[in-house]
C-alpha positions as CSV (number, residue, x, y, z in Angstrom):
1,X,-165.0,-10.3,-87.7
2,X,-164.1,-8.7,-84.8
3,X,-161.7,-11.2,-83.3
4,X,-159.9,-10.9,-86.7
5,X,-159.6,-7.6,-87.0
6,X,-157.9,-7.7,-83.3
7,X,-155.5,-10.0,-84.0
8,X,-154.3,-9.0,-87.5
9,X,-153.9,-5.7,-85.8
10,X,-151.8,-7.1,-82.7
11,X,-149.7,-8.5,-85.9
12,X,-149.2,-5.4,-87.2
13,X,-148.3,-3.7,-84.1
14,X,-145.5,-6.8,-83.6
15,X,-143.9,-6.1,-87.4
16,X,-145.9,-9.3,-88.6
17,X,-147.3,-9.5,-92.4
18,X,-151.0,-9.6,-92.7
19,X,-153.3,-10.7,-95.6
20,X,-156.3,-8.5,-96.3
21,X,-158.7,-8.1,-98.9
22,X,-159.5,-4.8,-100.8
23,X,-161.8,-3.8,-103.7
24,X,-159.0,-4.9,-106.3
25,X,-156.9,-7.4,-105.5
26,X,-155.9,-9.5,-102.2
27,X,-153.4,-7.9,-100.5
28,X,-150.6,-7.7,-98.1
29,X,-150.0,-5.4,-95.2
30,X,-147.3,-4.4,-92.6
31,X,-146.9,-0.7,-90.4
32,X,-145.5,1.6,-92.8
33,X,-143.5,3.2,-90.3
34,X,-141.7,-0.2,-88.9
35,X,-138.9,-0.9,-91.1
36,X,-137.9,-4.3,-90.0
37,X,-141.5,-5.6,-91.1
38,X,-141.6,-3.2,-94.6
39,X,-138.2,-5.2,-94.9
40,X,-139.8,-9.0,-94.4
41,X,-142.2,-8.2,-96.5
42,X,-140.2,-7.2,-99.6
43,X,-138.2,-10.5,-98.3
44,X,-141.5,-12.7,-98.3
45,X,-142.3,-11.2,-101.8
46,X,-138.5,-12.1,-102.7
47,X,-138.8,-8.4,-104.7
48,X,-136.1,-6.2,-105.0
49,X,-136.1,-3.1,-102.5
50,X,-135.5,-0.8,-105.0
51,X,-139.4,-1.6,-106.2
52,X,-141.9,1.1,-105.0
53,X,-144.3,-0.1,-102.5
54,X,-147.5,2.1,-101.9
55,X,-149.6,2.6,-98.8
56,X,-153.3,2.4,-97.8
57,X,-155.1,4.9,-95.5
58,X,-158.1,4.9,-94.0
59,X,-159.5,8.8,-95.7
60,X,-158.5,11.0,-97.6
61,X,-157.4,13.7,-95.0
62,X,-155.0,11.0,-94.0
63,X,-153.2,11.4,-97.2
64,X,-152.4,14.6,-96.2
65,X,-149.2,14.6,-93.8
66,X,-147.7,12.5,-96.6
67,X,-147.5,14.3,-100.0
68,X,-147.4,17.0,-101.6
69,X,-149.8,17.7,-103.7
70,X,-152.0,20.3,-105.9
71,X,-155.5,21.7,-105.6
72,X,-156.3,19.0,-108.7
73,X,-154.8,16.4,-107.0
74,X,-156.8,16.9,-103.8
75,X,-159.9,17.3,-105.7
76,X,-159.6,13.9,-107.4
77,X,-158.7,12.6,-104.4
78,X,-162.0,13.5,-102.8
79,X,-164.2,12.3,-105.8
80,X,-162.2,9.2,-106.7
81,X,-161.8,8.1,-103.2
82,X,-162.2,5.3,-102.1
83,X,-161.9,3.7,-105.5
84,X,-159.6,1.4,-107.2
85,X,-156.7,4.3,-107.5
86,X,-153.4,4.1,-106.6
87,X,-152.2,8.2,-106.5
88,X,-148.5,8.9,-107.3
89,X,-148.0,12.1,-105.7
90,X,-144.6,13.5,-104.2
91,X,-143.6,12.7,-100.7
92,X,-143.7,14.8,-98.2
93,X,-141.1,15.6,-95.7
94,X,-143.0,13.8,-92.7
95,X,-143.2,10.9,-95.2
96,X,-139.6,11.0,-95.7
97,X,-138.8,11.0,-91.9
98,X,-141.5,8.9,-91.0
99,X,-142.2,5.9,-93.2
100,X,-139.9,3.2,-93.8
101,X,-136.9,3.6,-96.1
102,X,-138.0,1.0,-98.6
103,X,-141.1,2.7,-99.1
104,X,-140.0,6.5,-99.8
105,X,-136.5,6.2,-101.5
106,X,-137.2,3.3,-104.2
107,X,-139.2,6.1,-106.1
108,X,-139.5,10.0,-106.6
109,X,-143.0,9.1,-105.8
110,X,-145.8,8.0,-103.3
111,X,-148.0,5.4,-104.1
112,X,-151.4,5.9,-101.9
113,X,-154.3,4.1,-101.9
114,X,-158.3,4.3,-99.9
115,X,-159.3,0.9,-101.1
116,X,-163.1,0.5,-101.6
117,X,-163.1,-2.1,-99.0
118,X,-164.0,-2.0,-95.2
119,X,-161.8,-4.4,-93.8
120,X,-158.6,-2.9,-95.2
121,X,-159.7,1.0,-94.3
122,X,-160.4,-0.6,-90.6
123,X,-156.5,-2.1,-90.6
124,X,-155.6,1.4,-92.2
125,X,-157.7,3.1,-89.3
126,X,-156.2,1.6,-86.3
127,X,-152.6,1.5,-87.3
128,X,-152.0,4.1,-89.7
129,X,-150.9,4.0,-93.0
130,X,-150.0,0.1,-94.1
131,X,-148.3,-1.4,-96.8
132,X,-150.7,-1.7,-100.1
133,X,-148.7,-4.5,-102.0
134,X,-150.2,-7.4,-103.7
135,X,-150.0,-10.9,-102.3
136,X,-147.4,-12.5,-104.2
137,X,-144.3,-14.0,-104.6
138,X,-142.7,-11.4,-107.1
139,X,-143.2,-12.8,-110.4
140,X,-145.8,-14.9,-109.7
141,X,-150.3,-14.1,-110.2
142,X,-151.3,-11.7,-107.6
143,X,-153.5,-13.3,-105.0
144,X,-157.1,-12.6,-105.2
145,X,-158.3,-14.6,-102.1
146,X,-157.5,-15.6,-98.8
147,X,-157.0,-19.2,-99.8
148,X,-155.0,-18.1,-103.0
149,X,-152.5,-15.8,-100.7
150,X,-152.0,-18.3,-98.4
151,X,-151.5,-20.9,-100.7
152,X,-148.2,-18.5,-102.1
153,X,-146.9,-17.5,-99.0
154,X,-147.7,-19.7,-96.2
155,X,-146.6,-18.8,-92.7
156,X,-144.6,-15.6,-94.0
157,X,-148.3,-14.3,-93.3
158,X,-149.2,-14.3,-89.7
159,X,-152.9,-13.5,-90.0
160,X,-155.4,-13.8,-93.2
161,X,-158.3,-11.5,-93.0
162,X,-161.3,-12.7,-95.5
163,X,-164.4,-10.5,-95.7
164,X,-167.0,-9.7,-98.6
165,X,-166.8,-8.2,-100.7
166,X,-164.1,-9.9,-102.6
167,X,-161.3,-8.2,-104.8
168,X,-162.5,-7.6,-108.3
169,X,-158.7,-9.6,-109.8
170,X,-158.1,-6.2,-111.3
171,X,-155.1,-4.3,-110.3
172,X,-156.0,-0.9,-109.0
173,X,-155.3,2.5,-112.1
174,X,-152.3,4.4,-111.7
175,X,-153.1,8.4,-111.6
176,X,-149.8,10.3,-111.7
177,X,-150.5,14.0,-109.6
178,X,-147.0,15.1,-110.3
179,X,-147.8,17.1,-113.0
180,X,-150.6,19.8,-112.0
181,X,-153.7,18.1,-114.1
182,X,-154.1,14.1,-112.9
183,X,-153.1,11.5,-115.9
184,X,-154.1,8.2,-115.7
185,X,-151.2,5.7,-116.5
186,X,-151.6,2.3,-118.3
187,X,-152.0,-0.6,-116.1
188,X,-149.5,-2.4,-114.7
189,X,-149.2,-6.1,-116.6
């Protein structure tokens, strides 16, 4: 896995899109910081860029430098984590001047994830926070394979990672920390 891992992470480093799995659903990453790639990848999806797009770290003291957040929200951060969670939580100032444009100004919100999944925490780990996006073309099923997010995007993916254990096909449970206590939200259809 090895030989993967290296070269979906030289595609990262070039701006390239990159198929991984995670515990909930196949996914889709690109640097969060390079705009041009956050760009093709809202392009690839054929999404508007006024949808939110949420990262994946590798820990939870990574989350850190990008929100703001409460004494709650850090505490179900560290006993939720990894998990099938994606924390709304508001962006911090280093995540404003930092990340791409797409992915702090389509919402008043952060979406972050620590997927329960090695293979997406390793990306996470050696390039920082990436893109947590479902593969897709917007509209369409979300990807829950290798095979199944190839077969929807093609070569607008540079590199598909496949490892065990595979994605559960459930999307992963909203928790808005905006709002001192964490609520869980309904799940996205």
């Amino acid at each position: 896995m090895v030989p993967a891992l290296d070269a979906a992470e030289a595609a990262l480093r070039r701006g390239a899109i990159v198929g991984y799995p995670t515990d909930t659903l196949y996914g889709l990453a690109v640097s969060a910081r390079h705009r041009r790639a956050v760009e093709r990848l809202v392009t690839a999806k054929g999404r508007a860029s006024t949808q939110p797009i949420s990262i994946a770290v590798a820990s939870v003291e990574e989350i850190e430098p990008w929100v703001r957040w409460s004494t709650a929200a850090r505490a179900f951060a560290r006993s939720h984590l990894p998990g099938p969670y994606t924390l709304l939580a508001p962006p911090s100032e280093r995540a404003r001047r930092e990340l791409a444009p797409a992915i702090v100004r389509a919402a008043p919100t952060l979406g972050l994830r620590i997927p329960d999944h090695p293979l997406a925490r390793e990306l996470a780990r050696r390039i920082g926070p990436i893109t947590a996006t479902s593969a897709n073309r917007h509209g369409e099923p979300p990807a829950v394979s290798a095979a199944g997010a190839r077969s929807a995007l093609g070569d607008r993916v540079a590199v598909y990672l496949d490892g065990a254990p595979v994605p559960t096909g459930r999307p992963s449970i909203l928790v808005d920390l905006t709002r001192g206590e964490p609520q869980l939200l309904p799940r996205r259809r």
